[in-house]
C-alpha atoms as an extended CHARMM CRD file, in Angstrom:
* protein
*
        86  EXT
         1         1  UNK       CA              6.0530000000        2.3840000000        5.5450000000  PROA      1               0.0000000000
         2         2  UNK       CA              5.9040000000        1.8410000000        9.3960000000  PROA      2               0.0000000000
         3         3  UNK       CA              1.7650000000        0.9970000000        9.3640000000  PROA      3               0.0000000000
         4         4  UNK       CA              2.8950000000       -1.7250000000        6.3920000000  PROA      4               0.0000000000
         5         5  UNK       CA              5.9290000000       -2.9290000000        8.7840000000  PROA      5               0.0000000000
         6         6  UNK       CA              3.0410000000       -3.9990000000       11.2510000000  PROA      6               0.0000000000
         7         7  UNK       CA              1.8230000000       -6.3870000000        8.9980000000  PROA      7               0.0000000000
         8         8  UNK       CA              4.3710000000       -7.7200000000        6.6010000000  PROA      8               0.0000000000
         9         9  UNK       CA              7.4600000000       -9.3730000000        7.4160000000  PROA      9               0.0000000000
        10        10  UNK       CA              9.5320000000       -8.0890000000        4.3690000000  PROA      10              0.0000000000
        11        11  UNK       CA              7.8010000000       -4.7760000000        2.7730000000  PROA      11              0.0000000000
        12        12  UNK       CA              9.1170000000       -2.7340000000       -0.4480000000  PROA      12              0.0000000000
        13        13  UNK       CA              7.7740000000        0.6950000000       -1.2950000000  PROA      13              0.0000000000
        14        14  UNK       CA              8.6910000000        2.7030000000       -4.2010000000  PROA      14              0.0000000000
        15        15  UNK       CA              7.1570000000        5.6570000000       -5.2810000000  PROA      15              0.0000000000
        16        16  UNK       CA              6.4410000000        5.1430000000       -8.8200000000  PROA      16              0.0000000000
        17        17  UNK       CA              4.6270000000        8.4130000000       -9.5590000000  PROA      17              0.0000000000
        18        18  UNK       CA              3.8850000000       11.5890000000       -7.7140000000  PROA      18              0.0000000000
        19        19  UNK       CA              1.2730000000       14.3260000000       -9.3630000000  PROA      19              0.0000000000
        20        20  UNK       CA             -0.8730000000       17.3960000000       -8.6740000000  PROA      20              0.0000000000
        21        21  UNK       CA             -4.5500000000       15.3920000000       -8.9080000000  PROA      21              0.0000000000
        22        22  UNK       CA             -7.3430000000       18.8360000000       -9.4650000000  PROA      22              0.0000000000
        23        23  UNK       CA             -4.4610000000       20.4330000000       -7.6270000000  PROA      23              0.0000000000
        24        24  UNK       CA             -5.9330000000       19.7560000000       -4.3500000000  PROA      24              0.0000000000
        25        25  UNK       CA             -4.2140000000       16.8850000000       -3.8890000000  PROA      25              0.0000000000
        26        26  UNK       CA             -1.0350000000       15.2460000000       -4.4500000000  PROA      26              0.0000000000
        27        27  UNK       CA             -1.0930000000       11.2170000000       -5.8400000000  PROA      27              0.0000000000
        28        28  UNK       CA              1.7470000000        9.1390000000       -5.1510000000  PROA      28              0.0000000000
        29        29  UNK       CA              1.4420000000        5.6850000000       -6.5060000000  PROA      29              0.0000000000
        30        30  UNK       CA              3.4540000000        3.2210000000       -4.7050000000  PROA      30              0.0000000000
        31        31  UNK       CA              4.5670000000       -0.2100000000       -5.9460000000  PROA      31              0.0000000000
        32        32  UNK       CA              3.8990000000       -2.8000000000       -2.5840000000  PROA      32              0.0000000000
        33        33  UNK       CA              5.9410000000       -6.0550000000       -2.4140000000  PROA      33              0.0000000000
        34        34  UNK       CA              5.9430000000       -7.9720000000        0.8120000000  PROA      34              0.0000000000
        35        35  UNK       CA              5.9280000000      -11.0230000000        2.9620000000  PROA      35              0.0000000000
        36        36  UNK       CA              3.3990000000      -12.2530000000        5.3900000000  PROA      36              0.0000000000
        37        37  UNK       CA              3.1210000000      -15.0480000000        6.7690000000  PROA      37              0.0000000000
        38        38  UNK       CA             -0.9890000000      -15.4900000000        6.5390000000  PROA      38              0.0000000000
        39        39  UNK       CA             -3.3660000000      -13.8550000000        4.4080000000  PROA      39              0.0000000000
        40        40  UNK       CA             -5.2700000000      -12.5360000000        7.5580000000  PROA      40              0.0000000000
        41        41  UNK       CA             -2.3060000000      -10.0860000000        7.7580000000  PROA      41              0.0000000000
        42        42  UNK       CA             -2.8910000000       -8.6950000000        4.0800000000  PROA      42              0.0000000000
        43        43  UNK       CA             -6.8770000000       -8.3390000000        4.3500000000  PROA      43              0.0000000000
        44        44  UNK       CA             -5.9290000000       -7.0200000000        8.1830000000  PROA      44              0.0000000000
        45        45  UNK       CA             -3.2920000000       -4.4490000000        6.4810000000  PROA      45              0.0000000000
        46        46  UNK       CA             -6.7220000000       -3.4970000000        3.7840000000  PROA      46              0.0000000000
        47        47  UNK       CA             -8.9520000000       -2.8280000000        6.4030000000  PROA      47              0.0000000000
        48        48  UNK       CA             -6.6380000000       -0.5920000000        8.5910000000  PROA      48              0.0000000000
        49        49  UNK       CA             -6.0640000000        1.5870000000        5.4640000000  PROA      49              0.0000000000
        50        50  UNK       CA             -9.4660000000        2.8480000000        6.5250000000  PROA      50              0.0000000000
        51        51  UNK       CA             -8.0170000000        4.8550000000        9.6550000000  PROA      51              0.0000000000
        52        52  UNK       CA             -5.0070000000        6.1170000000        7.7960000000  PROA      52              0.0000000000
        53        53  UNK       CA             -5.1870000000        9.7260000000        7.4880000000  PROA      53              0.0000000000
        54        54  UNK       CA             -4.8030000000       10.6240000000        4.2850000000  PROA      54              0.0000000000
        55        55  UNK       CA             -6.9980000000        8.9880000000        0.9770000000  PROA      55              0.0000000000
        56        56  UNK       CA             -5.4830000000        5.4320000000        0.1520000000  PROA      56              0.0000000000
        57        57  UNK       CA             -6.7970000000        3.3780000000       -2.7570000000  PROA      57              0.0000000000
        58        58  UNK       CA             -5.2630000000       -0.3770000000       -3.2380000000  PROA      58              0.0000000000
        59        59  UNK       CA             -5.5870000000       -1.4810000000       -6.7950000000  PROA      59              0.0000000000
        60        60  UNK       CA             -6.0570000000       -4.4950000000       -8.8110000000  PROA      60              0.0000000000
        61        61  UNK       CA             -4.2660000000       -6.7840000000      -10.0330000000  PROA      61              0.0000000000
        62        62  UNK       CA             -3.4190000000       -7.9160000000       -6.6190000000  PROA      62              0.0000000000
        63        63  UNK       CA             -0.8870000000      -10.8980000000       -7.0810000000  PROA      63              0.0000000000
        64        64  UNK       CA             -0.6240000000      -13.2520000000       -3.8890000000  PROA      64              0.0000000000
        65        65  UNK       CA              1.8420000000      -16.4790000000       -4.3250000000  PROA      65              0.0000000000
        66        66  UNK       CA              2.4700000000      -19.0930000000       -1.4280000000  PROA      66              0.0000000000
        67        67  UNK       CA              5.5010000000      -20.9500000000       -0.7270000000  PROA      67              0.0000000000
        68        68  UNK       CA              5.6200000000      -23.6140000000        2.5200000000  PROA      68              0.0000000000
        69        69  UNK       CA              7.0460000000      -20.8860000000        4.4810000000  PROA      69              0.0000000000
        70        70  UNK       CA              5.2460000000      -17.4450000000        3.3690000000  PROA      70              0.0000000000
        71        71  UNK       CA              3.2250000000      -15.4320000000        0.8580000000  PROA      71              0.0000000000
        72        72  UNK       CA              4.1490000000      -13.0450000000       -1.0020000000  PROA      72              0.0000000000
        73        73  UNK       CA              2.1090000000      -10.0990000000       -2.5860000000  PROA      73              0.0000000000
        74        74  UNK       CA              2.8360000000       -7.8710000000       -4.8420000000  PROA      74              0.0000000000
        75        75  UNK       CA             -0.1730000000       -5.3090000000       -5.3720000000  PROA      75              0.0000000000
        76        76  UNK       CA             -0.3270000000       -1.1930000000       -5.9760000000  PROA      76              0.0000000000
        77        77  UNK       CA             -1.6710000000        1.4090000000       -4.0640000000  PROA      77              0.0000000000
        78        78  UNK       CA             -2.0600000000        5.1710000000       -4.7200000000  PROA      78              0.0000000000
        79        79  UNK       CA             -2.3140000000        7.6670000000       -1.5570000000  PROA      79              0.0000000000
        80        80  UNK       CA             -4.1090000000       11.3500000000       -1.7450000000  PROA      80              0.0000000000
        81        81  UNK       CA             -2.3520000000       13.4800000000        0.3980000000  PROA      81              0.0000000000
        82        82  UNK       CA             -3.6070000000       17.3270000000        0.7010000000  PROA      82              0.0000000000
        83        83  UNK       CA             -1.3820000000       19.5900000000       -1.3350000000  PROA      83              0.0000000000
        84        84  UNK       CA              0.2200000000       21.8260000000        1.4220000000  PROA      84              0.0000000000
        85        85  UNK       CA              1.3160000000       24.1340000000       -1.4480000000  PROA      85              0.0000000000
        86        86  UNK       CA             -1.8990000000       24.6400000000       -3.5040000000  PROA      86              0.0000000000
């Protein structure tokens, strides 16, 4: 939540699942909703997602709408963390 903070003015995430994935791994797959103000920010936040420690996989649809003021996107992503109990 605080890496999305750095690029999104208003940022929502809620953990939508959570399970063991070939018990190496746990998935959590998030629900994103958020406001930025250009879409350099959202590719910007994509790219980063590179250097995040753990496995994190955006997917499609990705829903972007503009207003005069903002944009807001609404998109999934699904992290891979390493299952500390496995």
């Amino acid at each position: 939540m605080v890496y999305a903070k750095k690029f999104f003015s208003d940022v929502s995430l809620v953990e939508i699942s959570k399970g063991d994935y070939k018990k190496e791994f746990v998935e959590y797959e998030l629900n994103v909703t958020s406001t930025l103000k250009t879409p350099t920010n959202f590719y910007n936040f994509l790219e980063g997602l590179n250097q995040y420690s753990s496995i994190v996989q955006a997917d499609f649809p990705i829903h972007l709408e503009a207003t005069k003021e903002s944009i807001t996107s609404i998109f999934k992503i699904k992290v891979y963390d390493t299952n500390v109990t496995h």
